[in-house]
N, C-alpha and C positions, 0 to 999 in steps of 0.2 A: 579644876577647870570645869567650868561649867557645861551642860549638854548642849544648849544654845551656841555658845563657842566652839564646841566640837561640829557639831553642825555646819556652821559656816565655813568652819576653816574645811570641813571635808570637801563642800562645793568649791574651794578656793583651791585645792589641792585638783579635785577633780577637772578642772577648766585648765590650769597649768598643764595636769596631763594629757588634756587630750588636745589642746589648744597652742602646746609650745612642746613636748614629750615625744609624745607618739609622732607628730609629722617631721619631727628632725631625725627620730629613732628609725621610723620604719622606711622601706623602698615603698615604691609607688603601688606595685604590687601588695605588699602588707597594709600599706595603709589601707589602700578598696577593700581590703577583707576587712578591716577594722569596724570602715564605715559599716560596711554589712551586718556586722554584728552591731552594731547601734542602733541599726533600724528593726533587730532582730528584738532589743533591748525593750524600744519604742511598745512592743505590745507587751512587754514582760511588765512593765510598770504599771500600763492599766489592768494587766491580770492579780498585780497585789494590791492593788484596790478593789476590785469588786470581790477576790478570790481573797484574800489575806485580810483584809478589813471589814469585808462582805460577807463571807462566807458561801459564795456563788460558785461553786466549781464549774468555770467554764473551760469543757470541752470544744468548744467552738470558732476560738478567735481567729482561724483561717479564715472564715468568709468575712469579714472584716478587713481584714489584712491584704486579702485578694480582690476585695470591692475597693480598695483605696490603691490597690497597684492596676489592676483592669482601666478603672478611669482614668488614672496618668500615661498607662499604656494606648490608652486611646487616642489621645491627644496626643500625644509622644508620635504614631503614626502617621497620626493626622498633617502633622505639621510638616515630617519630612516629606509626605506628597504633596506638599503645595499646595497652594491656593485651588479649591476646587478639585484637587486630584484626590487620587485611590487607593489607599494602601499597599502595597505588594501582593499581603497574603489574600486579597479579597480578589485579585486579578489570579491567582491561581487556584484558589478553591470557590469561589463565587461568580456571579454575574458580571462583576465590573463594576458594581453602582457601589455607593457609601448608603445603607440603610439613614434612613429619617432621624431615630433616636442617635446616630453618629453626631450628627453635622452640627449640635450646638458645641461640642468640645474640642472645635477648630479654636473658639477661643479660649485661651488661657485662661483667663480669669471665671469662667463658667466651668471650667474644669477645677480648679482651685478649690471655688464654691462647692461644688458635687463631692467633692474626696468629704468635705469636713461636712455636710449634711448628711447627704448619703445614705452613706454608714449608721450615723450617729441615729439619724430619724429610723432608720430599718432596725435598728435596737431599742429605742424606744418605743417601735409599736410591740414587739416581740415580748420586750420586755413586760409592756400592762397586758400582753394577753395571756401572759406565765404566771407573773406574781400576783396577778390580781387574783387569778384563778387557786393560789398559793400555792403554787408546783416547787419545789425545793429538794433540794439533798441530789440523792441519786438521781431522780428524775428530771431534773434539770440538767444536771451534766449527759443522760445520754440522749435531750430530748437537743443541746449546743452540739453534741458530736455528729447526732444523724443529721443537721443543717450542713457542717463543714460536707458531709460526705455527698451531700444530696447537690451544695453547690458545686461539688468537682463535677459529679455526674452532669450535671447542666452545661458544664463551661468546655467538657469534652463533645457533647452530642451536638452542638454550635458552632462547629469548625470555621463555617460563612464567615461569623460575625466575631469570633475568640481567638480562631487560631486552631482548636482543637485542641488535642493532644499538648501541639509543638505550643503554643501558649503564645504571647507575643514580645517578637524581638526583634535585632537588627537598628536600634533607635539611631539615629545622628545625632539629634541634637535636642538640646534641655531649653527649653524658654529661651531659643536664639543663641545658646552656647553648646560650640561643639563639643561631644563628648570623647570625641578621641584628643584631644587636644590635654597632655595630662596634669596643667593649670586647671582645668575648669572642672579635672576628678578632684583633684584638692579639694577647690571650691567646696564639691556636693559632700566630701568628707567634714569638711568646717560647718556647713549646714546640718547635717544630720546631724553631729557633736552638739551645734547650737540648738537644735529643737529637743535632743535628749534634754539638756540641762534645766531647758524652759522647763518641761515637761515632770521631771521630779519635783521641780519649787513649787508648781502648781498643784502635782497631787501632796506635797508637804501641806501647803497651805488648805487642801481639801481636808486632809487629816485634823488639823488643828482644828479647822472651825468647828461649829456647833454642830453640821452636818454631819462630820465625820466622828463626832460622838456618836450620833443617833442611829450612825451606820454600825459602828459596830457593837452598841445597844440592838440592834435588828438582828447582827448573829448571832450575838448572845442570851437574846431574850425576845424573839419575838412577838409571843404571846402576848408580853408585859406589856410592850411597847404600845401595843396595838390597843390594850387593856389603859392607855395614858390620851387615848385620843390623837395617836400620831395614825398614819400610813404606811406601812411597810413596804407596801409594794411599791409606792413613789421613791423612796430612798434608797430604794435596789435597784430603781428604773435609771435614776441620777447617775449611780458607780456602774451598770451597765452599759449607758450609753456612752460615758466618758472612756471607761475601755475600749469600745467600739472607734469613738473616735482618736484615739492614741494608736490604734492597731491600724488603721485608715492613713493616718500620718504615717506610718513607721512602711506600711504595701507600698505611697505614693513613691516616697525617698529610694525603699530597696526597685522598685522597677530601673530607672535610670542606671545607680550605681551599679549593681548586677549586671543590667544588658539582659536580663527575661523574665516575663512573668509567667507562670504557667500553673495547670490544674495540679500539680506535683506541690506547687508554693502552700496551698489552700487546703488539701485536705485535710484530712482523720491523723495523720500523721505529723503533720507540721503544728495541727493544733496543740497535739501532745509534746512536742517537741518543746514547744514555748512555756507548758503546762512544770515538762522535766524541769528548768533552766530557773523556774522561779520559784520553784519547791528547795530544788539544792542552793541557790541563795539565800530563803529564807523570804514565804511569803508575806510574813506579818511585819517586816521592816521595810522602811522606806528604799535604801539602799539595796537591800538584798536582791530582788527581780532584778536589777540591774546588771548588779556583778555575776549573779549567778546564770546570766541569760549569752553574757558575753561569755565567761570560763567556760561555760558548758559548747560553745558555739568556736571556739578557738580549742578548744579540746578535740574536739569532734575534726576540724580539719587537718589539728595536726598530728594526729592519730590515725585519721585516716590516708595521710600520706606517708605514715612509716610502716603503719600498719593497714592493708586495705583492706583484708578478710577479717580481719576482730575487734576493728574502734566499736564497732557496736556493743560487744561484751565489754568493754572498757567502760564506756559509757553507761551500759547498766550497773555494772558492780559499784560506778562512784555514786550513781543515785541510789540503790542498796542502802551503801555502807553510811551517804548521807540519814537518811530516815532511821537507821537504826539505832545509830548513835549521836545525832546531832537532828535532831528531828524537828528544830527551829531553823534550819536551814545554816551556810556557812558563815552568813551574817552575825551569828550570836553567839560564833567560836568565842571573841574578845570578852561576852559577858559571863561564858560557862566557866572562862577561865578567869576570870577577875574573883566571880564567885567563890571559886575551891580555895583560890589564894586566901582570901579573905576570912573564908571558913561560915560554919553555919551562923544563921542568924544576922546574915548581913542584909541591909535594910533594899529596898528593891532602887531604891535612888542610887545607889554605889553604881548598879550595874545594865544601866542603863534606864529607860522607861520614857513616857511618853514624846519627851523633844526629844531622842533619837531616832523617833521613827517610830518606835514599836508601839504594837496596842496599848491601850490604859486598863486591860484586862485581857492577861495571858489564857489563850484557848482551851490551854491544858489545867489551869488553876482559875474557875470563875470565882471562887470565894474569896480571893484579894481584892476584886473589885467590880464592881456591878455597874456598868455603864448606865442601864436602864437607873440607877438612883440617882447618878448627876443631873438624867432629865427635871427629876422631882425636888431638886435642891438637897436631898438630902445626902450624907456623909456614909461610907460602909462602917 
């Protein structure tokens, strides 16, 4: 069977499951945690693109993730005070009035627009003032972590206009559909399921093209690259900003489904959180941030309801135990084990490779294949 066929029939499996599986399997309850973890998923995918095909350790994608749930939170308020009316929380920690920069996100469709710019343009300026400058490795991850911490700090000291602390919550209703009404939570379950799916085919086809060669010729080589007449700092600016805007998507969805957004969503901790989820899936596969953003996130709650003093340890020892022995993430259990079967000397086609997702040059062996040589036409 070929990798292109395993491919498809996965998305074909995967839509079954979550499109006809999970909502007959689970109560109404189960399923909203479901959806949560799909929007949870939503920034795990653009972390294995800039992070797994990039080499971008982003520390960061809280404030992403919280600039795409803040805006839908906004309008989400907006909407249930009415035409011209006032939020709640602004009639108890503020003057009464709706600040200026509020009032264009009464309409939906401006709110819409803002989640998918937003973001995306606040990572691309960020972006050419980092790479340009060639900031990489360590210092890039703690220069995305102190952002996440600096935007909680901002979103707490704004009570007026955030919420504070409490963050914002209480929503009715989602673009004219009530949210208690548990039809129209389905609904937002079937949505989020359907913008994940979008969203893997899209970053598949980002991998395939020429782009996502040259991306992850930029991890692996960027000297060379740069030494070929290309830009490296545009081609990290591209996989940044598209993580940006997947994490922007994935804030908008979790406000509504959850019922809150708050500075607890966005920090230092949630960025890492997202960071954990796509390491133990396995960031260099298409698939892996996926699964591993959801197990890690269905772990974690249902650990933390049998166990409430120790999911934390649980949840460190399985990130541990990952890295130490599967250090490709859970994703590439099928090809370690295919391998040993096989025995040495099996050709890297057996066991997966480029149409399944994975890199066309393993991080830990750059001597199979040099990305920067495909730019050049030439052969390893």
């Amino acid at each position: 069977m070929s990798a292109r066929i395993r491919l498809w029939g996965g998305f074909a499996v995967a839509a079954v499951l979550l499109f006809v599986v999970a909502p007959g399997a689970l109560s109404d309850f189960r399923l909203n945690l479901l959806a949560k973890f799909l929007c949870l998923a939503m920034v795990a995918v653009g972390i294995g693109l800039a992070w797994g095909r990039g080499g971008m350790l982003t520390l960061g994608q809280g404030v992403f993730f919280g600039l795409g749930g803040y805006l839908m939170a906004m309008h989400l308020k907006l909407a249930d005070a009415g035409p011209g009316g006032v939020p709640d929380f602004m009639l108890l920690y503020g003057d009464g009035t709706v600040p200026g920069w509020w009032e264009p996100f009464r309409d939906p469709v401006v709110t819409v627009v803002a989640i998918l710019v937003v973001p995306t343009g606040l990572a691309a300026l960020l972006g050419l003032a980092v790479f340009k400058r060639r900031v990489r490795g360590a210092y890039f991850a703690i220069l995305s972590q102190a952002l996440a911490a600096a935007f909680a700090i901002l979103l707490i000291g704004q009570q007026k206009v955030t919420g504070g602390t409490n963050g914002l919550n209480g929503f009715k209703s989602f673009f004219g559909f009530t949210l208690s009404d548990p039809v129209n939570k389905r609904m937002l379950y079937f949505i989020a399921a359907g913008v994940l799916l979008v969203m893997v085919a899209v970053t598949r086809l980002l991998m395939r093209s020429r782009w996502g060669e040259l991306l992850v010729a930029v991890r692996d080589q960027e000297n060379r690259v740069r030494f070929l007449g290309y830009d490296p700092a545009g081609v990290k600016v591209v996989a940044y900003a598209t993580a940006a805007c997947f994490a922007a998507i994935g804030g908008a969805l979790f406000t509504p489904i959850v019922g809150i957004i708050s500075p607890a969503d966005v920090g230092v901790v949630p960025s890492i959180a997202f960071l954990v989820g796509v390491a133990i899936g396995g960031r260099a596969t298409l698939l892996g941030p996926v699964l591993g953003a959801i197990a890690v996130s269905w772990a974690e709650t249902s650990l933390s309801e049998q166990f409430p003093s120790f999911w934390t340890y649980f949840q460190g020892a399985l990130f541990i135990g990952v890295v130490a022995f599967l250090p490709n993430g859970l994703a590439t259990l099928g090809q370690v084990w295919r391998r040993r079967r096989a025995g040495p000397g099996t050709p890297d086609d057996e066991s997966g490779g480029p149409d399944d997702g994975t890199p066309r040059s393993d991080p830990h062996d750059e001597q199979e294949h040099d990305p920067a040589d495909s730019l050049t036409g030439r052969t390893a």
